[in-house]
PDB file of N, CA, C and O in Angstrom:
ATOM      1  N   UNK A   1      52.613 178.647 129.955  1.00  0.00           N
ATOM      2  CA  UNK A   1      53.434 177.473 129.883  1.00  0.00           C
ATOM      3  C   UNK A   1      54.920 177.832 129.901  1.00  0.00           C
ATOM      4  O   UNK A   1      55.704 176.946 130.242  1.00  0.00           O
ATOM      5  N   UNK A   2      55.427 179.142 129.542  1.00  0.00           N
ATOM      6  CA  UNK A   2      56.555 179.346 128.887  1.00  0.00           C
ATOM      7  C   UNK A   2      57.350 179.622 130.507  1.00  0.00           C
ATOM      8  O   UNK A   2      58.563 179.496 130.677  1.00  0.00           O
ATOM      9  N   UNK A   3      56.376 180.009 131.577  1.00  0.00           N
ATOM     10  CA  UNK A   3      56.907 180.329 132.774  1.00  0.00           C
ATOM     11  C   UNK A   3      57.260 179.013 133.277  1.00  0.00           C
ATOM     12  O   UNK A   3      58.435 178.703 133.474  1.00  0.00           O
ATOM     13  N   UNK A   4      56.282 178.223 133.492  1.00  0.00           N
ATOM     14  CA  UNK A   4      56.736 177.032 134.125  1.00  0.00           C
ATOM     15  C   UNK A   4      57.415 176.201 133.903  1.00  0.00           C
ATOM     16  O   UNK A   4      57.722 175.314 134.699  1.00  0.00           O
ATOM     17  N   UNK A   5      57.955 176.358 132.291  1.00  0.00           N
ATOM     18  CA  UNK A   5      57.848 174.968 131.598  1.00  0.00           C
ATOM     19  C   UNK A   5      59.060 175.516 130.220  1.00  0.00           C
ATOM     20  O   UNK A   5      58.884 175.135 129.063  1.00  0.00           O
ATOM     21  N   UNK A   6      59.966 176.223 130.526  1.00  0.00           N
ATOM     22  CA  UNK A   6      60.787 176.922 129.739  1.00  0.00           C
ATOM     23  C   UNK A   6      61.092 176.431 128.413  1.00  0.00           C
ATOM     24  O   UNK A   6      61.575 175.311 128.580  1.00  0.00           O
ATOM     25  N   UNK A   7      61.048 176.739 127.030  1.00  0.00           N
ATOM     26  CA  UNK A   7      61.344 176.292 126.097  1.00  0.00           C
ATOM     27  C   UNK A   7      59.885 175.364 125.247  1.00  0.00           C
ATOM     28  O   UNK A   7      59.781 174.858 124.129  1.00  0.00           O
ATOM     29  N   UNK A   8      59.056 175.467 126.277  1.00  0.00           N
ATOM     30  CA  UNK A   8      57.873 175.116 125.537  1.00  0.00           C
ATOM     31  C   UNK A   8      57.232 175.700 124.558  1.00  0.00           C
ATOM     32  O   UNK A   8      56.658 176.770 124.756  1.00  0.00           O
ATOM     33  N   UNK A   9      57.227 175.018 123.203  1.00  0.00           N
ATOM     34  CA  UNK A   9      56.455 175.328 122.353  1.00  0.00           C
ATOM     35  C   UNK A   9      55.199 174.523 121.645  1.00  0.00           C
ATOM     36  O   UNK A   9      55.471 173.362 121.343  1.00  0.00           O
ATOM     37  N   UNK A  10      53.760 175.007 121.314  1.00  0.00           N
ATOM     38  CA  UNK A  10      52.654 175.008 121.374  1.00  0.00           C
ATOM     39  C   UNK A  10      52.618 174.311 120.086  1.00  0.00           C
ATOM     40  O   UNK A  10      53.522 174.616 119.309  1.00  0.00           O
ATOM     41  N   UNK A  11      51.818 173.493 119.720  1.00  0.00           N
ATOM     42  CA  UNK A  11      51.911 172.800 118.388  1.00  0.00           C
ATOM     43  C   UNK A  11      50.686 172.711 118.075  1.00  0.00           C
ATOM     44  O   UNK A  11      49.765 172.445 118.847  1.00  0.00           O
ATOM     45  N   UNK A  12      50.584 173.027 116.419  1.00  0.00           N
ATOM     46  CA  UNK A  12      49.003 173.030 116.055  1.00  0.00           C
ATOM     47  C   UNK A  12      48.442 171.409 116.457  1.00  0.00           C
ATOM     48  O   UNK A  12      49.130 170.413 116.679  1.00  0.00           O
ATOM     49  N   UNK A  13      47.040 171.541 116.460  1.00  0.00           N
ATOM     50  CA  UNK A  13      46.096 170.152 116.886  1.00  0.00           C
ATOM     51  C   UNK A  13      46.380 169.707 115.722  1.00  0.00           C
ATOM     52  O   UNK A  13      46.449 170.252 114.620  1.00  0.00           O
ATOM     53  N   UNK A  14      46.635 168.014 116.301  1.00  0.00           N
ATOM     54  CA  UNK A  14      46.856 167.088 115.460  1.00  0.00           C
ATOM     55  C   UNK A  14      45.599 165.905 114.705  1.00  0.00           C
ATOM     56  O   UNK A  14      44.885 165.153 115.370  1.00  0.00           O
ATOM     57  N   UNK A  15      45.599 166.029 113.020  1.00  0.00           N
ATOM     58  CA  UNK A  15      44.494 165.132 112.797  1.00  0.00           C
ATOM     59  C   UNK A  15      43.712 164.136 113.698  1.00  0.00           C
ATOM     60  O   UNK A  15      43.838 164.129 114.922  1.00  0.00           O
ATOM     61  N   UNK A  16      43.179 163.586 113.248  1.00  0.00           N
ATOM     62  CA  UNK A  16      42.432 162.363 113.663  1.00  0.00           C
ATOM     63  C   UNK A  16      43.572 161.167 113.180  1.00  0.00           C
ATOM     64  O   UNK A  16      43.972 160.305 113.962  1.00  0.00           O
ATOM     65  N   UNK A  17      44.034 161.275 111.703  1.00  0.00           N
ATOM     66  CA  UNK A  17      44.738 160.334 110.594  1.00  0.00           C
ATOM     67  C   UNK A  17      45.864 160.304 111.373  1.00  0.00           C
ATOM     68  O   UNK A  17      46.018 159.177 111.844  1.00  0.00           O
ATOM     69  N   UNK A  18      46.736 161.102 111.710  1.00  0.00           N
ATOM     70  CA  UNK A  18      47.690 161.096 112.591  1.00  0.00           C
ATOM     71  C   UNK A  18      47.895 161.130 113.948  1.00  0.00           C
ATOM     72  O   UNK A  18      49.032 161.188 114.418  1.00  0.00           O
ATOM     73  N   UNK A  19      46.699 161.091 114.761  1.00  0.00           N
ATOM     74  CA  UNK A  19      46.411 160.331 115.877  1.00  0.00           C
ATOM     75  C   UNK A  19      46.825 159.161 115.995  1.00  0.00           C
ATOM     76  O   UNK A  19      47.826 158.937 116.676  1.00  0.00           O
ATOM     77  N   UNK A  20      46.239 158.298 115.444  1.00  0.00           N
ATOM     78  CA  UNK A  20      46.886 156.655 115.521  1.00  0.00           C
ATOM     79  C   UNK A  20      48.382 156.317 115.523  1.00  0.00           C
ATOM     80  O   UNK A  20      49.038 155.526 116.202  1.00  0.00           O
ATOM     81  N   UNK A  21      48.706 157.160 114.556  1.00  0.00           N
ATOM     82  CA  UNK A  21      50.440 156.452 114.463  1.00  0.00           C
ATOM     83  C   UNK A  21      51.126 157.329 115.269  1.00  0.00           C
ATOM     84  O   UNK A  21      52.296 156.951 115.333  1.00  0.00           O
ATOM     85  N   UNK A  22      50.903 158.524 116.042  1.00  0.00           N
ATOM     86  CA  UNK A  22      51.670 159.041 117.229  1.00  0.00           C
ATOM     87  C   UNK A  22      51.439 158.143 118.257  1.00  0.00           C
ATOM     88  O   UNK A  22      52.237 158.452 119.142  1.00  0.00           O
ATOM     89  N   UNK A  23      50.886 157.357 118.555  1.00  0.00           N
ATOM     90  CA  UNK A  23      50.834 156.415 119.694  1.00  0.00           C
ATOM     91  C   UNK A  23      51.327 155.190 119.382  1.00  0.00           C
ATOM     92  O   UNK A  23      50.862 154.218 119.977  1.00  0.00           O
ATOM     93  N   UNK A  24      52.458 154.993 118.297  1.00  0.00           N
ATOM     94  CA  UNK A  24      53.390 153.943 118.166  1.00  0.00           C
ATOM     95  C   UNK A  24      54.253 153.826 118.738  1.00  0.00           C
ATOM     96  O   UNK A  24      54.865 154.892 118.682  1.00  0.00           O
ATOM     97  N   UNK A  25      55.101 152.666 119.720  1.00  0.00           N
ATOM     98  CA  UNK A  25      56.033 153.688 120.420  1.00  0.00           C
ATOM     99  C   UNK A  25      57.308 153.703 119.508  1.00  0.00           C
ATOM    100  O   UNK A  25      57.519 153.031 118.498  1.00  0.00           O
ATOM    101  N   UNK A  26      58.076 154.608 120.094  1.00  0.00           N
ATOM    102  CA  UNK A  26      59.454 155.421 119.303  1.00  0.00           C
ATOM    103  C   UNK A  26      60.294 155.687 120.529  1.00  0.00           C
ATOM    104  O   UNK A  26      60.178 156.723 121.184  1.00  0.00           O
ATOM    105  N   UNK A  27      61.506 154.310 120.942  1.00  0.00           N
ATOM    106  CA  UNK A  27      62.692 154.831 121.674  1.00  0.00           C
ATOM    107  C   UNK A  27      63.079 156.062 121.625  1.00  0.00           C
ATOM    108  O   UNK A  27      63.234 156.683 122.676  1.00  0.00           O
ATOM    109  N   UNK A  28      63.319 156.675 120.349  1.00  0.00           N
ATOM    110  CA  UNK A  28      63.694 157.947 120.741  1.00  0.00           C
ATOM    111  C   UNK A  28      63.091 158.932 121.015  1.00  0.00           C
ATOM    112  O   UNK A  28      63.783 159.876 121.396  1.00  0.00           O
ATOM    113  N   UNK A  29      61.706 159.120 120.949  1.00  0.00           N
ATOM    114  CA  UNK A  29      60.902 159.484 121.718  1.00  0.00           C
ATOM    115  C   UNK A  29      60.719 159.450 122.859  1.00  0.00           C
ATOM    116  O   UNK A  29      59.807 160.265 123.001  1.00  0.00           O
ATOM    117  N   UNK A  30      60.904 159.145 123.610  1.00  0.00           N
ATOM    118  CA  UNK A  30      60.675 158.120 124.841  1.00  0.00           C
ATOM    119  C   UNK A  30      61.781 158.621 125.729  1.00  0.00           C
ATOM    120  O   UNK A  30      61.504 158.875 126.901  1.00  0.00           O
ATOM    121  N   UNK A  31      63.480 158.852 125.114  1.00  0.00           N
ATOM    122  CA  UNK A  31      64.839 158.733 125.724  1.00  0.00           C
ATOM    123  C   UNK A  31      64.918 160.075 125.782  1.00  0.00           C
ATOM    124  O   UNK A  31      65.293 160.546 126.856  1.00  0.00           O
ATOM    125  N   UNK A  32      64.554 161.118 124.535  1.00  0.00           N
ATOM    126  CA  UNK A  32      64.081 162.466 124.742  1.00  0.00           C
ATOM    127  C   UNK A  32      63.237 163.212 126.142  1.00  0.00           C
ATOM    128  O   UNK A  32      63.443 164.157 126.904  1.00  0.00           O
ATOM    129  N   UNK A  33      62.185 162.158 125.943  1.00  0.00           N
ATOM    130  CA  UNK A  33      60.881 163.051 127.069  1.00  0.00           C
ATOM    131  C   UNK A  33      61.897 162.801 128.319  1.00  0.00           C
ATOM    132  O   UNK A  33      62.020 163.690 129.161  1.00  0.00           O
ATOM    133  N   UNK A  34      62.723 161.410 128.444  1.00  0.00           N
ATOM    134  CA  UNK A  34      63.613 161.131 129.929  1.00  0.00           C
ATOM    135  C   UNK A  34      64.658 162.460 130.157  1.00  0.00           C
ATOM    136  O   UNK A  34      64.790 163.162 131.160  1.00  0.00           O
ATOM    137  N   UNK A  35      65.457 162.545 128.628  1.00  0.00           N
ATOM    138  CA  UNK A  35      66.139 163.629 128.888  1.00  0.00           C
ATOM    139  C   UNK A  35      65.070 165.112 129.467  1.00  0.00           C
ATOM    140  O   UNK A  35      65.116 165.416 130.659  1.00  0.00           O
ATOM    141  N   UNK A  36      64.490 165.630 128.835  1.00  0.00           N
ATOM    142  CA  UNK A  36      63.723 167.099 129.094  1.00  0.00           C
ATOM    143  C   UNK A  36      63.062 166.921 130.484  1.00  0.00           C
ATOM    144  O   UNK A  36      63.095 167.881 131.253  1.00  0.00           O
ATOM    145  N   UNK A  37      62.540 165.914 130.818  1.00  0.00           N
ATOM    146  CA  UNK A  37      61.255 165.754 132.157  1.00  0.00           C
ATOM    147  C   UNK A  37      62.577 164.591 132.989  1.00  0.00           C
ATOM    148  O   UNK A  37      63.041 163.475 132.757  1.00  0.00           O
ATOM    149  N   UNK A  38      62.713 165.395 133.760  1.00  0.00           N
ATOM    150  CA  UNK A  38      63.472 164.522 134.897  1.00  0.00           C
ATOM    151  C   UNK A  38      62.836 164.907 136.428  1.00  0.00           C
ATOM    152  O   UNK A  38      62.366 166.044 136.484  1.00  0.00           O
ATOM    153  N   UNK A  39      62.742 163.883 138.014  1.00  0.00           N
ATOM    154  CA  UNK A  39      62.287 164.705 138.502  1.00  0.00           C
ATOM    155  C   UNK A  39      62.417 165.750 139.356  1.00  0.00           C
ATOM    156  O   UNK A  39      61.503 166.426 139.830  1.00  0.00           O
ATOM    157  N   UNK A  40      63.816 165.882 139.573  1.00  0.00           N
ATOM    158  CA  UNK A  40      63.944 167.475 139.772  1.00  0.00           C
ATOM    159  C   UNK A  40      63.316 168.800 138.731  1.00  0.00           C
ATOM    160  O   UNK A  40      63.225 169.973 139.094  1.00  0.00           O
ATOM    161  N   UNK A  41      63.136 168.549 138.099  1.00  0.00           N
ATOM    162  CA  UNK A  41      62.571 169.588 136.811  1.00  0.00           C
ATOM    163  C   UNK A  41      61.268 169.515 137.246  1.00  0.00           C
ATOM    164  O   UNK A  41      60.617 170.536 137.466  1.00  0.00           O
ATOM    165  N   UNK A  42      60.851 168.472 137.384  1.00  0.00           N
ATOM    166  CA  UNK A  42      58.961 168.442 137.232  1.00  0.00           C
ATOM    167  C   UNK A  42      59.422 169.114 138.897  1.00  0.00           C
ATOM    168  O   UNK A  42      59.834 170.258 138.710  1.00  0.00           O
ATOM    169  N   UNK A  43      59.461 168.816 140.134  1.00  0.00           N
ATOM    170  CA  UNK A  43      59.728 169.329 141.333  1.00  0.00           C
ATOM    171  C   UNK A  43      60.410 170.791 141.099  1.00  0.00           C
ATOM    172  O   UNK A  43      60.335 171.362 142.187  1.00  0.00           O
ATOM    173  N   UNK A  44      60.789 171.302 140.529  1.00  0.00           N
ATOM    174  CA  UNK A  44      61.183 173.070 140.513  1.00  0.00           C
ATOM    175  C   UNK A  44      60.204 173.364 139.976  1.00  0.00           C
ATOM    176  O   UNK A  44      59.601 174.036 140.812  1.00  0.00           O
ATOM    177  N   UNK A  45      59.273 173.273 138.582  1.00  0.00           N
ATOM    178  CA  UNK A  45      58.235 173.271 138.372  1.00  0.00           C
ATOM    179  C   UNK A  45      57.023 173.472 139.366  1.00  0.00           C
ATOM    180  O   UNK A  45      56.804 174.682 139.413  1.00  0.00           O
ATOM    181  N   UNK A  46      56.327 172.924 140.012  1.00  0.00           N
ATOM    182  CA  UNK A  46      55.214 172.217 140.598  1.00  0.00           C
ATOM    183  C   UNK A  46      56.114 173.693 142.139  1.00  0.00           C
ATOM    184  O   UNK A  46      55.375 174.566 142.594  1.00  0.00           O
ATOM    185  N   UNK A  47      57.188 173.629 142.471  1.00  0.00           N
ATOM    186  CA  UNK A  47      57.575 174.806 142.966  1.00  0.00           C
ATOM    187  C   UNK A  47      57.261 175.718 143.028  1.00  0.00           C
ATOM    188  O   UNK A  47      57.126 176.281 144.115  1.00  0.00           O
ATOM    189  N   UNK A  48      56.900 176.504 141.431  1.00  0.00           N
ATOM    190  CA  UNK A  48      57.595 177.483 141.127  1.00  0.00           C
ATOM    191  C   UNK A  48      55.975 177.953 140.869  1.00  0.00           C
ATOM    192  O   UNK A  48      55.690 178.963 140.226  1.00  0.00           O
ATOM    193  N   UNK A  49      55.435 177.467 141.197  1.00  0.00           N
ATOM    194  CA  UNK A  49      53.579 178.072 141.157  1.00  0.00           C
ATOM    195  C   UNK A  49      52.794 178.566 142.363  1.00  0.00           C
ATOM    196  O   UNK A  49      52.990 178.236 143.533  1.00  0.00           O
ATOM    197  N   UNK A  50      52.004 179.290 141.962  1.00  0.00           N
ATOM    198  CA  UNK A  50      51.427 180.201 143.165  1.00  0.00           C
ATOM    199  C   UNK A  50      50.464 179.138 144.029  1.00  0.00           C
ATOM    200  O   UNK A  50      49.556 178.528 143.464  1.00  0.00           O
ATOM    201  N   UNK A  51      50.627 179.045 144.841  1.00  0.00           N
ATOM    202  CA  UNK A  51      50.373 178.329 145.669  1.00  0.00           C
ATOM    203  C   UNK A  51      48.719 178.535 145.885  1.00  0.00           C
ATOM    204  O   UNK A  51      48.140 177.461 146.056  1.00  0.00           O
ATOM    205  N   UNK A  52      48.248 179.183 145.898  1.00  0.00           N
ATOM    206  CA  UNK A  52      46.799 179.601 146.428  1.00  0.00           C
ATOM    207  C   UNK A  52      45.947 180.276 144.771  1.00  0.00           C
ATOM    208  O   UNK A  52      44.717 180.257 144.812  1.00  0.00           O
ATOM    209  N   UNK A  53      46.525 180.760 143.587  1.00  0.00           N
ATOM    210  CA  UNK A  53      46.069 180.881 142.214  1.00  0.00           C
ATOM    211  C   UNK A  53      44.923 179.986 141.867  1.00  0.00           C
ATOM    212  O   UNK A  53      44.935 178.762 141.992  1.00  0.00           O
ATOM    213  N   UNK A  54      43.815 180.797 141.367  1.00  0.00           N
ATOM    214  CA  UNK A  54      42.798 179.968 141.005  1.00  0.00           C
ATOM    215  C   UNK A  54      43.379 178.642 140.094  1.00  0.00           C
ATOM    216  O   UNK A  54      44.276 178.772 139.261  1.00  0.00           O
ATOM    217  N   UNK A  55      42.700 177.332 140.405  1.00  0.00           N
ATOM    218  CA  UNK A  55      43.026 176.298 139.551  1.00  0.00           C
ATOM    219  C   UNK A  55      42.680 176.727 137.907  1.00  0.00           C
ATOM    220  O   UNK A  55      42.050 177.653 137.395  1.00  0.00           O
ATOM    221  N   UNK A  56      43.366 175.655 137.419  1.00  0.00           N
ATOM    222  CA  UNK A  56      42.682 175.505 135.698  1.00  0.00           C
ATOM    223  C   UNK A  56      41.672 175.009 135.633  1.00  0.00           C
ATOM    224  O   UNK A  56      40.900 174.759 136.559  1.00  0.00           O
ATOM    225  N   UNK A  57      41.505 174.722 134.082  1.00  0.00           N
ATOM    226  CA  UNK A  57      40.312 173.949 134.121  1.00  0.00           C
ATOM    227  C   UNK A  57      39.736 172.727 134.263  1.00  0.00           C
ATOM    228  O   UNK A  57      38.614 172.348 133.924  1.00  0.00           O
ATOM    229  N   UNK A  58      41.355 171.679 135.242  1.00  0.00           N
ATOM    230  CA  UNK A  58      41.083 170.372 135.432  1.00  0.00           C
ATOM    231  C   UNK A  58      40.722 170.630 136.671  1.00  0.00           C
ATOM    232  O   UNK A  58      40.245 169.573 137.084  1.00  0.00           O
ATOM    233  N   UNK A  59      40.649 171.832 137.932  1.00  0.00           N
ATOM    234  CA  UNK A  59      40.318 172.095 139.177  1.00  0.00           C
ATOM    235  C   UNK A  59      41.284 171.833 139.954  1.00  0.00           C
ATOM    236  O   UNK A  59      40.989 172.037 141.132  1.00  0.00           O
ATOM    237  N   UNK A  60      42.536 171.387 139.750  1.00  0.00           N
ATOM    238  CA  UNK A  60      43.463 171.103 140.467  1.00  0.00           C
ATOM    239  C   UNK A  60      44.108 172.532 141.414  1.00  0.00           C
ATOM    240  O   UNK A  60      44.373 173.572 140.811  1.00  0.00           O
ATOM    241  N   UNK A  61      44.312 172.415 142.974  1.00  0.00           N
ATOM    242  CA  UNK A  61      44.815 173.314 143.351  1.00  0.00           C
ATOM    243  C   UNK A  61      46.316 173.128 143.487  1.00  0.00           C
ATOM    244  O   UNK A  61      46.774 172.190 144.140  1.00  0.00           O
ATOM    245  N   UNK A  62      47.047 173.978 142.898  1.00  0.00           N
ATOM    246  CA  UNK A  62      48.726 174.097 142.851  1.00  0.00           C
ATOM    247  C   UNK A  62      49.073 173.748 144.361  1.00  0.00           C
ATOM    248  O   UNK A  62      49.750 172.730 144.504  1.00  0.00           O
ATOM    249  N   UNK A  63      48.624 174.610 145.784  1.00  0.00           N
ATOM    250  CA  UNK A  63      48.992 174.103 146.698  1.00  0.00           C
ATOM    251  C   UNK A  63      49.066 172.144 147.104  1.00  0.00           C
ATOM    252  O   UNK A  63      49.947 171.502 147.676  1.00  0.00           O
ATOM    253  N   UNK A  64      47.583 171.648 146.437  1.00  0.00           N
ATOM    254  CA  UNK A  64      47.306 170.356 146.223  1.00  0.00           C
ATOM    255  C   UNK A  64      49.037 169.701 146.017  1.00  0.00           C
ATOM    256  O   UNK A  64      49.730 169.020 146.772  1.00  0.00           O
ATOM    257  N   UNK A  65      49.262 170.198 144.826  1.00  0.00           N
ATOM    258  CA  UNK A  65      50.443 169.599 144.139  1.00  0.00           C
ATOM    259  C   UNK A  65      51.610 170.187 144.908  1.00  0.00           C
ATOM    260  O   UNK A  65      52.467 169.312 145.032  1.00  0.00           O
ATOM    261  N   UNK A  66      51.868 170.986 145.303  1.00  0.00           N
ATOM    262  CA  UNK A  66      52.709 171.421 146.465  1.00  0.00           C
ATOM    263  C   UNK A  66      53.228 170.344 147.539  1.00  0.00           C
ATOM    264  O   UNK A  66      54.330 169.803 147.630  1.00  0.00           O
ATOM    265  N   UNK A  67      51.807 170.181 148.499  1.00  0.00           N
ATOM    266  CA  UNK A  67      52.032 169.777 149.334  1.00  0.00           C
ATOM    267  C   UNK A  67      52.110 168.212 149.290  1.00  0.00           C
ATOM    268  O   UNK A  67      52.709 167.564 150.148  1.00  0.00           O
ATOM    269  N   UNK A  68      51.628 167.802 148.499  1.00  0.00           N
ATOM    270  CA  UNK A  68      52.015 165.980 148.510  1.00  0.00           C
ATOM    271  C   UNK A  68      52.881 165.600 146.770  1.00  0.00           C
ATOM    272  O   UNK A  68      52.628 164.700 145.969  1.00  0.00           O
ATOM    273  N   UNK A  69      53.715 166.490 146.718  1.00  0.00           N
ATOM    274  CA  UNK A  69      54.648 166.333 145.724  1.00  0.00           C
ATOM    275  C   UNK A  69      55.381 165.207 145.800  1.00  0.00           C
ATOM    276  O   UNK A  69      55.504 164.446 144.840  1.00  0.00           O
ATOM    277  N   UNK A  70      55.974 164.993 147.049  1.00  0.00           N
ATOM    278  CA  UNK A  70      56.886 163.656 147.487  1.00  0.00           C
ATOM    279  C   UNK A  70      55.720 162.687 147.320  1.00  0.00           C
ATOM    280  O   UNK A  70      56.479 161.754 147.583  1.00  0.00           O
ATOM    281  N   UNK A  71      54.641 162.118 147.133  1.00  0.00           N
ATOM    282  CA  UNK A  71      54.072 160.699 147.102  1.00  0.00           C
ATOM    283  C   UNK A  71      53.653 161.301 145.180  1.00  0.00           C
ATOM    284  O   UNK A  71      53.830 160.289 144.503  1.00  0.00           O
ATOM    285  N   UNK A  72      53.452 161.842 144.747  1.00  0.00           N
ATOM    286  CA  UNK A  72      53.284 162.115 143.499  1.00  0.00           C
ATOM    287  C   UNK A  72      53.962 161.923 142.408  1.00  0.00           C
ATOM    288  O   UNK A  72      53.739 161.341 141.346  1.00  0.00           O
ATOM    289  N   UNK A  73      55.102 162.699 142.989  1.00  0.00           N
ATOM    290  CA  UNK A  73      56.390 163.092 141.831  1.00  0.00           C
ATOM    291  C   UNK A  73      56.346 162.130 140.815  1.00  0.00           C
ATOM    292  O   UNK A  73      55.688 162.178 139.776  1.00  0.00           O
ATOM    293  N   UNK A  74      57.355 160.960 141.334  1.00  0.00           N
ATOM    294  CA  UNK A  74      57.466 159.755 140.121  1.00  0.00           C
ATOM    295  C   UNK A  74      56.121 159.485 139.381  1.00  0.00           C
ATOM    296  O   UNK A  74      56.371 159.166 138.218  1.00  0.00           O
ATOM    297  N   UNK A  75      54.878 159.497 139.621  1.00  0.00           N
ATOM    298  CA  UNK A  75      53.702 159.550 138.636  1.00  0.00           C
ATOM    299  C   UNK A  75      53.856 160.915 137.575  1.00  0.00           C
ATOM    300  O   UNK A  75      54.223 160.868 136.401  1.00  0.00           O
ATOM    301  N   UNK A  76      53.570 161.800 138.144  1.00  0.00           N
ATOM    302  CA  UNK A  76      53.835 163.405 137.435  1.00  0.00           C
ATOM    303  C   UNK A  76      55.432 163.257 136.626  1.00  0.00           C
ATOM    304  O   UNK A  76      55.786 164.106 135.807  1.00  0.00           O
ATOM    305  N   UNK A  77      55.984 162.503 136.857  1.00  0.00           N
ATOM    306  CA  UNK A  77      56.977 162.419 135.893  1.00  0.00           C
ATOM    307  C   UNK A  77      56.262 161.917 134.693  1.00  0.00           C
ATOM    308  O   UNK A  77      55.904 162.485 133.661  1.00  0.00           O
ATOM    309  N   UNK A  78      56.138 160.497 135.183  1.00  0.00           N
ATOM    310  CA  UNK A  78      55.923 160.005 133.797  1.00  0.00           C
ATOM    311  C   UNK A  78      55.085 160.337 133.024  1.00  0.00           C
ATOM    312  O   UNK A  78      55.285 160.295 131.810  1.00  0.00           O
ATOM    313  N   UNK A  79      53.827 160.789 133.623  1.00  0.00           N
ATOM    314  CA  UNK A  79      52.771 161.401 132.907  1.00  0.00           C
ATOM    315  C   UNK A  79      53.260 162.112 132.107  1.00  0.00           C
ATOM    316  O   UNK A  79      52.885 162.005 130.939  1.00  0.00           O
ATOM    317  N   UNK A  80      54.375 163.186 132.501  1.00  0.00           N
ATOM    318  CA  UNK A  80      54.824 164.616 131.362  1.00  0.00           C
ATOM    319  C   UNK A  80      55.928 163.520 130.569  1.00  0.00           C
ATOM    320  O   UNK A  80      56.370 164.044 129.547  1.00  0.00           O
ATOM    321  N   UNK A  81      56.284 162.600 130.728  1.00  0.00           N
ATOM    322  CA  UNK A  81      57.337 162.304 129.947  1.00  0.00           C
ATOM    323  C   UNK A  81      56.321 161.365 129.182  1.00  0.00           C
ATOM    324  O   UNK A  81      56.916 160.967 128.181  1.00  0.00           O
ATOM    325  N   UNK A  82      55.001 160.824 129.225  1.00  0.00           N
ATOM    326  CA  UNK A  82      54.314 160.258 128.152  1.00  0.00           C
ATOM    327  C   UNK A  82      53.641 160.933 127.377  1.00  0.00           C
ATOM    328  O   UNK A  82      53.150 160.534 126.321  1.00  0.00           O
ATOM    329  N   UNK A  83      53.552 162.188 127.914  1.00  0.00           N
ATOM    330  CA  UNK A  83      52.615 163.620 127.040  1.00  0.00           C
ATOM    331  C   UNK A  83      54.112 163.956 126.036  1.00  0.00           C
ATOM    332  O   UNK A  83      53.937 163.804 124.827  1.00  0.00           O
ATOM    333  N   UNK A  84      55.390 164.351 126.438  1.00  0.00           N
ATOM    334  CA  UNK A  84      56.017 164.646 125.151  1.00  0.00           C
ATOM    335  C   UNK A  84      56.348 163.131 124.290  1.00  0.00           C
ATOM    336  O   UNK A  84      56.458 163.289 123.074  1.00  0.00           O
ATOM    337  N   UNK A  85      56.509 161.736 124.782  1.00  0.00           N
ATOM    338  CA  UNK A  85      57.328 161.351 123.971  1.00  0.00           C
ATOM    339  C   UNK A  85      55.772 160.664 122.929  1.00  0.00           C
ATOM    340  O   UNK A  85      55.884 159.780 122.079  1.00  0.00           O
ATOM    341  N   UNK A  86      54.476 161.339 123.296  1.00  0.00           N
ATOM    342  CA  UNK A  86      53.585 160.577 122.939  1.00  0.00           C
ATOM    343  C   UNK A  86      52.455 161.725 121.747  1.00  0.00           C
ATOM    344  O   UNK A  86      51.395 161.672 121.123  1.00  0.00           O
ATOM    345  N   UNK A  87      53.567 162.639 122.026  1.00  0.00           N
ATOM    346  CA  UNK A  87      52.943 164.094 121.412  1.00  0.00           C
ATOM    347  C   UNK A  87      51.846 164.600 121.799  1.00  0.00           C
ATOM    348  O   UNK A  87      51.007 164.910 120.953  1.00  0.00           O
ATOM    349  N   UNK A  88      51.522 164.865 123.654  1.00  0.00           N
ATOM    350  CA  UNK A  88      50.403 164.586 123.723  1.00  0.00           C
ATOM    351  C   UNK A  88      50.154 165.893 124.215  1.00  0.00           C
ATOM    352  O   UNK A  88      51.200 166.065 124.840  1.00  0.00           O
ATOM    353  N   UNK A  89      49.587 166.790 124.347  1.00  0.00           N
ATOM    354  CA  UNK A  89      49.541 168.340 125.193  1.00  0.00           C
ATOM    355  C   UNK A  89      47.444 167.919 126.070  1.00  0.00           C
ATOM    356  O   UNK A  89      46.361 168.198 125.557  1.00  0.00           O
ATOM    357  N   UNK A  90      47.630 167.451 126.978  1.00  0.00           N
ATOM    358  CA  UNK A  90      46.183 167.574 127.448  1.00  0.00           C
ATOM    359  C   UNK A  90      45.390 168.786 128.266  1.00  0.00           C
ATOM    360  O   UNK A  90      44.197 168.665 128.545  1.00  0.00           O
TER     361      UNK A  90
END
């Protein structure tokens, strides 16, 4: 993560009890994930990966995300900007 995704840090799994109220929303939550995930960032990112590297374990191929980045992007934004402002690591 730390390659792609600079300054990322890993956070222990979160209760069950505190499940619920991380999905309240929180402006500043929210104005944060806008600041960190913009989409030039997610696009240098999604870049900056080996193109042909075995997928993870969602099967996704990096070239996949490569090559249709332009009809993607603005989704792949928000997705990463609802995973931080939502505390979400999937």
């Amino acid at each position: 993560m730390e390659i792609h995704f600079p300054g990322f840090q890993k956070t222990p799994p979160v209760s069950e009890s505190r499940r619920s109220s991380r999905a309240a929303y929180k402006p500043r939550a929210w104005s944060l994930a806008a600041e960190v995930v913009y989409p030039q960032a997610v696009k240098w990112a999604v870049g900056s990966f080996e193109p042909y590297k075995a997928p993870g374990p969602d099967g996704i191929q990096s070239i996949l995300l490569q090559e249709r980045l332009k009809v993607m992007l603005g989704q792949l934004t928000k997705f990463f900007r609802a995973n931080i402002a939502l505390r979400y690591v999937p």
